[in-house]
MMTF fields as JSON, N, C-alpha, C and O atoms, coordinates in Angstrom:
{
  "mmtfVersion": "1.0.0",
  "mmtfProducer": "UNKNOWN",
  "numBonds": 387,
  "numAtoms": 388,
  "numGroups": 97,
  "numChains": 1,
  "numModels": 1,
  "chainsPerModel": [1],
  "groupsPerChain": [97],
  "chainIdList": ["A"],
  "bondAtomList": [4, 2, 8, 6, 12, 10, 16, 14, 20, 18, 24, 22, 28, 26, 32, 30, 36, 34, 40, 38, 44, 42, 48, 46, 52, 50, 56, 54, 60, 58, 64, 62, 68, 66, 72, 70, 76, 74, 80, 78, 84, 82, 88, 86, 92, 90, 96, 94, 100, 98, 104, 102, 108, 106, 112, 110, 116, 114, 120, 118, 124, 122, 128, 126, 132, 130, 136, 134, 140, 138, 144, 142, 148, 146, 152, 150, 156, 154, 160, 158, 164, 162, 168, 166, 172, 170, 176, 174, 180, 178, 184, 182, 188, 186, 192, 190, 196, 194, 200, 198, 204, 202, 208, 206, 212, 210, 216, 214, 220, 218, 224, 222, 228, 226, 232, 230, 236, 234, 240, 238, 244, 242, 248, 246, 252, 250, 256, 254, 260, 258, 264, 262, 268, 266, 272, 270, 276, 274, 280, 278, 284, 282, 288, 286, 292, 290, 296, 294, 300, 298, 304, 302, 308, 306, 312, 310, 316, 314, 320, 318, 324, 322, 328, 326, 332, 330, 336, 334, 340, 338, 344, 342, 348, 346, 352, 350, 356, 354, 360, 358, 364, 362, 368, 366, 372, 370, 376, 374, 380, 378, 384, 382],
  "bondOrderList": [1, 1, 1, 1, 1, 1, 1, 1, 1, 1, 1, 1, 1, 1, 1, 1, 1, 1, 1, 1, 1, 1, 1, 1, 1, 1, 1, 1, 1, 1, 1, 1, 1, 1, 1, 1, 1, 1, 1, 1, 1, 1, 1, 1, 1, 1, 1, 1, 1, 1, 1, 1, 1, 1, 1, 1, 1, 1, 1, 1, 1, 1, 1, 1, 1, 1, 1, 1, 1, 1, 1, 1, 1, 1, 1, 1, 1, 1, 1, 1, 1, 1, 1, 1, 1, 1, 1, 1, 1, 1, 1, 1, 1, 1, 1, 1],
  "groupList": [{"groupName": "UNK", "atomNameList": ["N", "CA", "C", "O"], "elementList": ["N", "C", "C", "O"], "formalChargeList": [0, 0, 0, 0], "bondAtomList": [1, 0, 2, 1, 3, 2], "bondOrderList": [1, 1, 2], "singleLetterCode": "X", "chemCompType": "L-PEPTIDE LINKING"}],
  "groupTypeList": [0, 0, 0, 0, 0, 0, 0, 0, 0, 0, 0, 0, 0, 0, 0, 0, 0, 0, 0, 0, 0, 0, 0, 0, 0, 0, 0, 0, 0, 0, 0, 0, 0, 0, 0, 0, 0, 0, 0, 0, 0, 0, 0, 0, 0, 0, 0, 0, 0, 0, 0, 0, 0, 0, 0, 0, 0, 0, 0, 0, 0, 0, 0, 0, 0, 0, 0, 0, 0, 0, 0, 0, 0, 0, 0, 0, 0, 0, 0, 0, 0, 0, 0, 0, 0, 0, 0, 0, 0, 0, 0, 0, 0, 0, 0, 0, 0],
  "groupIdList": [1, 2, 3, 4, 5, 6, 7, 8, 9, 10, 11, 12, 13, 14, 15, 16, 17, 18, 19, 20, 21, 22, 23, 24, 25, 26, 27, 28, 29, 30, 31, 32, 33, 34, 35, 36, 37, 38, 39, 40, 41, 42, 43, 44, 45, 46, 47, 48, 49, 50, 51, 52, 53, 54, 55, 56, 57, 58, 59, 60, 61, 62, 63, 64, 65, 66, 67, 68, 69, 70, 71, 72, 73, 74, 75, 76, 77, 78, 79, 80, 81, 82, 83, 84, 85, 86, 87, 88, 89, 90, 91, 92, 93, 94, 95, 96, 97],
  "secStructList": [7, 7, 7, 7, 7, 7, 7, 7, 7, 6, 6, 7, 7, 3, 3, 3, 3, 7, 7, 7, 1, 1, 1, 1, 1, 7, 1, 3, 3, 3, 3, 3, 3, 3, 6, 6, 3, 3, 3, 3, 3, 3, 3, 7, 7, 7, 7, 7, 6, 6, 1, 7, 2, 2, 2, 2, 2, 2, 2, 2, 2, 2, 2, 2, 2, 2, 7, 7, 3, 3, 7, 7, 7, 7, 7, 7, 7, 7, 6, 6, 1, 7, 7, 7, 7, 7, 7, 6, 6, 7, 7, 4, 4, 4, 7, 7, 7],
  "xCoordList": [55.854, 54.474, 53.592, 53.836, 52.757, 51.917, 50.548, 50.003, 50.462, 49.052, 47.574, 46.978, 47.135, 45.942, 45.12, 45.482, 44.147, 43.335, 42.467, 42.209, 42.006, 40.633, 39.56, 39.495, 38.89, 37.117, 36.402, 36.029, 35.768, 34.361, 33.505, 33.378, 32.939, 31.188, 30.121, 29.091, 30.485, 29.416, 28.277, 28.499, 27.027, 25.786, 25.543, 24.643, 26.323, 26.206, 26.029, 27.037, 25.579, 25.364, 25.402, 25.369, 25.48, 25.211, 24.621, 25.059, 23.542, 23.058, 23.336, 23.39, 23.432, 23.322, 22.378, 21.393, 22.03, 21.36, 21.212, 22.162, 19.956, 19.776, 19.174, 18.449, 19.438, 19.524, 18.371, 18.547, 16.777, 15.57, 15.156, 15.096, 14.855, 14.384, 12.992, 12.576, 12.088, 10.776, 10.215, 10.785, 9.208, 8.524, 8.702, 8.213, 9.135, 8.935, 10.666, 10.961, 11.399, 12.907, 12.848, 12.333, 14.026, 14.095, 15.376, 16.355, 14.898, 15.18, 16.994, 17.888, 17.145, 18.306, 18.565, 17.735, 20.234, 20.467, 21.964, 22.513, 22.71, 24.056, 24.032, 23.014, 25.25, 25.697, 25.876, 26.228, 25.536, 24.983, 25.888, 26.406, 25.752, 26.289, 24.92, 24.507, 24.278, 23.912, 24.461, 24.417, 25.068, 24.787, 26.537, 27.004, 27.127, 28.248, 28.275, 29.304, 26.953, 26.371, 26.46, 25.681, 27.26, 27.061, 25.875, 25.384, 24.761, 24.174, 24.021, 24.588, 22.651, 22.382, 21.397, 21.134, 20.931, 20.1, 19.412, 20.221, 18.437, 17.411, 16.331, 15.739, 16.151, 15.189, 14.377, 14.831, 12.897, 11.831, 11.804, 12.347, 11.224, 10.651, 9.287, 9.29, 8.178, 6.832, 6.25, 6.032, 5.745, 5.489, 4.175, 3.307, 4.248, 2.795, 1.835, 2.27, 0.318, -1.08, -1.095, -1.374, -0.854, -1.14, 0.085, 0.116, 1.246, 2.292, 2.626, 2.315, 3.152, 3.344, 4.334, 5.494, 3.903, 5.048, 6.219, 7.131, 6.272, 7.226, 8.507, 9.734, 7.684, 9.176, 9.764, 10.884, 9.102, 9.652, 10.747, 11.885, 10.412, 11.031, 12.371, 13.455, 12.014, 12.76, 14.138, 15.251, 13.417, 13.921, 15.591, 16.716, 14.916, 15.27, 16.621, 17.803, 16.163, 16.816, 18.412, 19.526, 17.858, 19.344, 20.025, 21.156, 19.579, 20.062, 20.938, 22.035, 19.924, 20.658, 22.195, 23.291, 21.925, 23.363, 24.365, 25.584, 23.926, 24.959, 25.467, 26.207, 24.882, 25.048, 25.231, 25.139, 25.559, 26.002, 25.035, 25.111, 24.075, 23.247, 23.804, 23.776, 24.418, 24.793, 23.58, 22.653, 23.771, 23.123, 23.926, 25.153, 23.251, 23.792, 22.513, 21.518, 22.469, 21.814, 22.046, 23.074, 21.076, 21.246, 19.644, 18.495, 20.003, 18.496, 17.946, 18.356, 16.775, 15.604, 15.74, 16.08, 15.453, 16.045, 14.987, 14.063, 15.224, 14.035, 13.358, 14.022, 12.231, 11.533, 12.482, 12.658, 12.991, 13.704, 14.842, 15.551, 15.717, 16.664, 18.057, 18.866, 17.707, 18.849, 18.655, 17.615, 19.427, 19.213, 18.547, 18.692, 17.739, 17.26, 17.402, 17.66, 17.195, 17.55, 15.744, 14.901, 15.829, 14.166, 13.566, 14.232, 12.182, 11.789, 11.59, 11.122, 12.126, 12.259, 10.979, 10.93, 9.916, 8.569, 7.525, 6.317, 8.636, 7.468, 8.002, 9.11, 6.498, 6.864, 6.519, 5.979, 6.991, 6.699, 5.392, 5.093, 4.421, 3.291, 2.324, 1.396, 2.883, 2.392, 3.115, 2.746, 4.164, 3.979, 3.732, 4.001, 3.026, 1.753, 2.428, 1.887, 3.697, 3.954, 4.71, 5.145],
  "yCoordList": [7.349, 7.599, 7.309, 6.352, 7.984, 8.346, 6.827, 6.31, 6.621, 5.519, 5.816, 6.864, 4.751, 5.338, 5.73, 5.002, 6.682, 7.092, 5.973, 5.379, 5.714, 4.514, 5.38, 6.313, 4.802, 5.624, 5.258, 4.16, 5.715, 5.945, 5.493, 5.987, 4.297, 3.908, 3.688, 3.018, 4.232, 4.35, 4.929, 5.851, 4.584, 5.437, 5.561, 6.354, 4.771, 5.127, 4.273, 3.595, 3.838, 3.353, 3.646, 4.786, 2.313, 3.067, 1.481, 0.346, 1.957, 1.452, 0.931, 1.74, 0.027, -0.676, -1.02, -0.759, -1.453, -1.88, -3.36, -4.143, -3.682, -5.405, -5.957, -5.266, -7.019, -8.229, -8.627, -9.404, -7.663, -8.713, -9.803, -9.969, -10.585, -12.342, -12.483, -13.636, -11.53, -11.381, -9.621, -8.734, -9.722, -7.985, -8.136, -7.132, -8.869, -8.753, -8.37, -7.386, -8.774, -8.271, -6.555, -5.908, -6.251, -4.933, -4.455, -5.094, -3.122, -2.352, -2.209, -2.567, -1.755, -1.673, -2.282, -2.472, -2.593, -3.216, -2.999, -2.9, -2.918, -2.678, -2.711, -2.881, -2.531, -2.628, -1.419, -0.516, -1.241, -0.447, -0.836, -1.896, 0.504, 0.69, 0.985, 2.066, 0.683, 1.371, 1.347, 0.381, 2.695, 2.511, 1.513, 1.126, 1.327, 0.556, -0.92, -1.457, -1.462, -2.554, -2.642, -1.977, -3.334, -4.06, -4.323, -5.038, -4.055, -4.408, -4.246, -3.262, -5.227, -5.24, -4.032, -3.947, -3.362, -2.254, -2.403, -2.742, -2.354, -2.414, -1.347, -0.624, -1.329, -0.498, -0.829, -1.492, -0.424, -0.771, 0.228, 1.26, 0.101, 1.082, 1.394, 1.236, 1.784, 2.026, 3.143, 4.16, 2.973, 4.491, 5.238, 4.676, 6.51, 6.774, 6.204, 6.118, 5.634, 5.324, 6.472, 5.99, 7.598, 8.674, 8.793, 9.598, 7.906, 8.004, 7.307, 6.125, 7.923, 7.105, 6.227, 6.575, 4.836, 3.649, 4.113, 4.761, 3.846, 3.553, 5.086, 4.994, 6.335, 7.235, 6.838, 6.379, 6.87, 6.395, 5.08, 5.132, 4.316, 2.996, 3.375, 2.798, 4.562, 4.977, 5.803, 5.82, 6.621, 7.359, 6.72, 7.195, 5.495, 4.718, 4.143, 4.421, 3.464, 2.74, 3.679, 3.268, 5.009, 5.994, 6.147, 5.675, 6.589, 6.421, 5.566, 5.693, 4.437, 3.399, 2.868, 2.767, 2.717, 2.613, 4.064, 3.895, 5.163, 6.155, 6.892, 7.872, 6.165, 7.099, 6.008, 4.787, 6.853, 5.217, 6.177, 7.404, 5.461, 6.398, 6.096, 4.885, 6.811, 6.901, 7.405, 8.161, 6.95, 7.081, 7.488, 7.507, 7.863, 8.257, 8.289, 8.61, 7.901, 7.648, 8.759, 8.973, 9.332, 10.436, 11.011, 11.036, 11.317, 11.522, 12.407, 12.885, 12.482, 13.35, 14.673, 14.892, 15.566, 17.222, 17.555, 16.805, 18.751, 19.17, 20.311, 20.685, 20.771, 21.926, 23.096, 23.494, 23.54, 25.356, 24.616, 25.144, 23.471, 23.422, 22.206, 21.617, 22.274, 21.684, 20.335, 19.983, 19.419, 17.7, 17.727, 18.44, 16.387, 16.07, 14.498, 13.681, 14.213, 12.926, 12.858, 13.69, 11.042, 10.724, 11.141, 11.35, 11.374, 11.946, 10.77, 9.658, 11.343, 10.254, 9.771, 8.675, 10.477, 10.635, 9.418, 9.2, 8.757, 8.211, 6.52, 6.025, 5.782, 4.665, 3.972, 4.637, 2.27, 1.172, 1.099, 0.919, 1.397, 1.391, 2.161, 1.609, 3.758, 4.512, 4.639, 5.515, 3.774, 3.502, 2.475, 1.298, 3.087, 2.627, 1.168, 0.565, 0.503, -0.522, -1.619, -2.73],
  "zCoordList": [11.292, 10.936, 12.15, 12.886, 12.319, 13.451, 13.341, 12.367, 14.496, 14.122, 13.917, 14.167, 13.442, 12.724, 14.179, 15.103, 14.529, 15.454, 15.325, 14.279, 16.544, 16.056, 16.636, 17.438, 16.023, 15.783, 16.305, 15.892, 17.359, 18.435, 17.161, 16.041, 17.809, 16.743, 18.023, 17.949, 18.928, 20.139, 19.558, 18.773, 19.77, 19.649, 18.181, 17.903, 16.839, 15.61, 14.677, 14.88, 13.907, 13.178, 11.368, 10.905, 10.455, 9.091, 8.577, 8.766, 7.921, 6.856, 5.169, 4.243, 5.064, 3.391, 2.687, 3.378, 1.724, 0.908, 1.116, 1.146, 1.256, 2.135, 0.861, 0.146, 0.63, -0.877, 0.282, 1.22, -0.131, 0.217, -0.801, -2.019, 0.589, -0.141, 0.11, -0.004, 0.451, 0.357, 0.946, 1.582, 0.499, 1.132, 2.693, 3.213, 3.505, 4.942, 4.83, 5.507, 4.355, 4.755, 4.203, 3.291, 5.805, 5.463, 4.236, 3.851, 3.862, 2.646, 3.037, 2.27, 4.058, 4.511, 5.962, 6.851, 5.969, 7.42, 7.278, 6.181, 8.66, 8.49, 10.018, 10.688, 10.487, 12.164, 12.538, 11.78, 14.326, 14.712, 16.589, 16.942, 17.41, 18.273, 19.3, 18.879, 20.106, 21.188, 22.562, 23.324, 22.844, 24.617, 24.759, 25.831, 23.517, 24.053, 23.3, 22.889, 23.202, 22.741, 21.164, 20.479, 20.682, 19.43, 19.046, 19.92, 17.808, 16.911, 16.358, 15.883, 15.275, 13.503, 13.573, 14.772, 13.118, 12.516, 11.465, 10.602, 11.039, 10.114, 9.662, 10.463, 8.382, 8.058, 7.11, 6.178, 7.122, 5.947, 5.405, 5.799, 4.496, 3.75, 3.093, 1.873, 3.614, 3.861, 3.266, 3.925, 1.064, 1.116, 1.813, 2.481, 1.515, 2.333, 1.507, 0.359, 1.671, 1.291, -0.176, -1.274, -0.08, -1.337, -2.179, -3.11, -1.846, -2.493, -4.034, -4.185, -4.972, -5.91, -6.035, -6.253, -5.889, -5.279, -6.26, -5.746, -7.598, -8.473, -8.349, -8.316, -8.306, -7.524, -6.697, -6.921, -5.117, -4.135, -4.328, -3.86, -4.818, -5.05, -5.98, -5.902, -6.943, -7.709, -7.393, -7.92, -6.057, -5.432, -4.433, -4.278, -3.989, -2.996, -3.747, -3.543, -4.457, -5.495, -5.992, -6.318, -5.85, -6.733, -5.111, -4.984, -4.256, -3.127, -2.422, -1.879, -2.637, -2.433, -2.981, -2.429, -3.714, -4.953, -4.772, -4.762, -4.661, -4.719, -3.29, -3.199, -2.271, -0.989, 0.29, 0.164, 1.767, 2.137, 3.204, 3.14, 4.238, 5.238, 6.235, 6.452, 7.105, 8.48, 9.54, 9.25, 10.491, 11.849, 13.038, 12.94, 14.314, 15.455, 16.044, 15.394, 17.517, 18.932, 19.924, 20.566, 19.934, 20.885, 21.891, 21.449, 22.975, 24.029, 23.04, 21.982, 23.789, 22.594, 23.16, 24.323, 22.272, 22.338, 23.376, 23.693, 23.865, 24.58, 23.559, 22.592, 23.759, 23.326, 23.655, 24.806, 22.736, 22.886, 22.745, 23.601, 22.088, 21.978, 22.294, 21.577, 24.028, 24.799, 24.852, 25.408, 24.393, 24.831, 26.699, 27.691, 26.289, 27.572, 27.822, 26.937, 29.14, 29.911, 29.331, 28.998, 29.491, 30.134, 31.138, 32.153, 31.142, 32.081, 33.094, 32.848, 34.492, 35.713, 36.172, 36.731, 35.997, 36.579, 35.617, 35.706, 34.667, 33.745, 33.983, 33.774, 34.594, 35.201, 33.649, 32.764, 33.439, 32.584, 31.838, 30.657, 33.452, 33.34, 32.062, 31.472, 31.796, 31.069, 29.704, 28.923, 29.375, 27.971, 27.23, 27.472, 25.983, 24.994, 24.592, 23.666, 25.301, 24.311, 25.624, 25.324]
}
């Protein structure tokens, strides 16, 4: 019998259902790959201002329980299609954070 293949989790991640212990813990969290790097991953969940909480929550809730959410890390697409690198031209300086 042939061995099991082991599985690339580079760049990927998946999400669970997180047992919050107050409104500041996130909705989901599970382990996560960047770049090579091992980590935890997290997610909130924020409805919109015009949203009706109790679907959303409702929504979340069937989701949650019946589906498992996967992730993946990848450069940002370009316009018309083709993945792109960061742009080289953009110093520390000019972003907002």
């Amino acid at each position: 019998m042939a061995g099991k293949k082991e599985f690339d989790n580079t760049n990927k991640g998946r999400f669970f259902l997180n047992e919050r212990k107050t409104a500041k813990d996130p909705a989901l969290s599970g382990p996560g790959n960047y770049n090579g790097t091992d980590m935890r991953v997290a997610a909130w969940i924020n409805p919109n201002e015009d949203a009706d909480n109790n679907r959303v929550w409702k929504a979340f809730d069937y989701l949650a329980e019946n589906a498992v959410i996967n992730m993946r890390f990848s450069e940002p697409k370009k316009k018309g299609g083709g993945q792109s690198s960061v742009s080289s031209n953009m110093d520390d300086d000019d972003l907002p954070f």
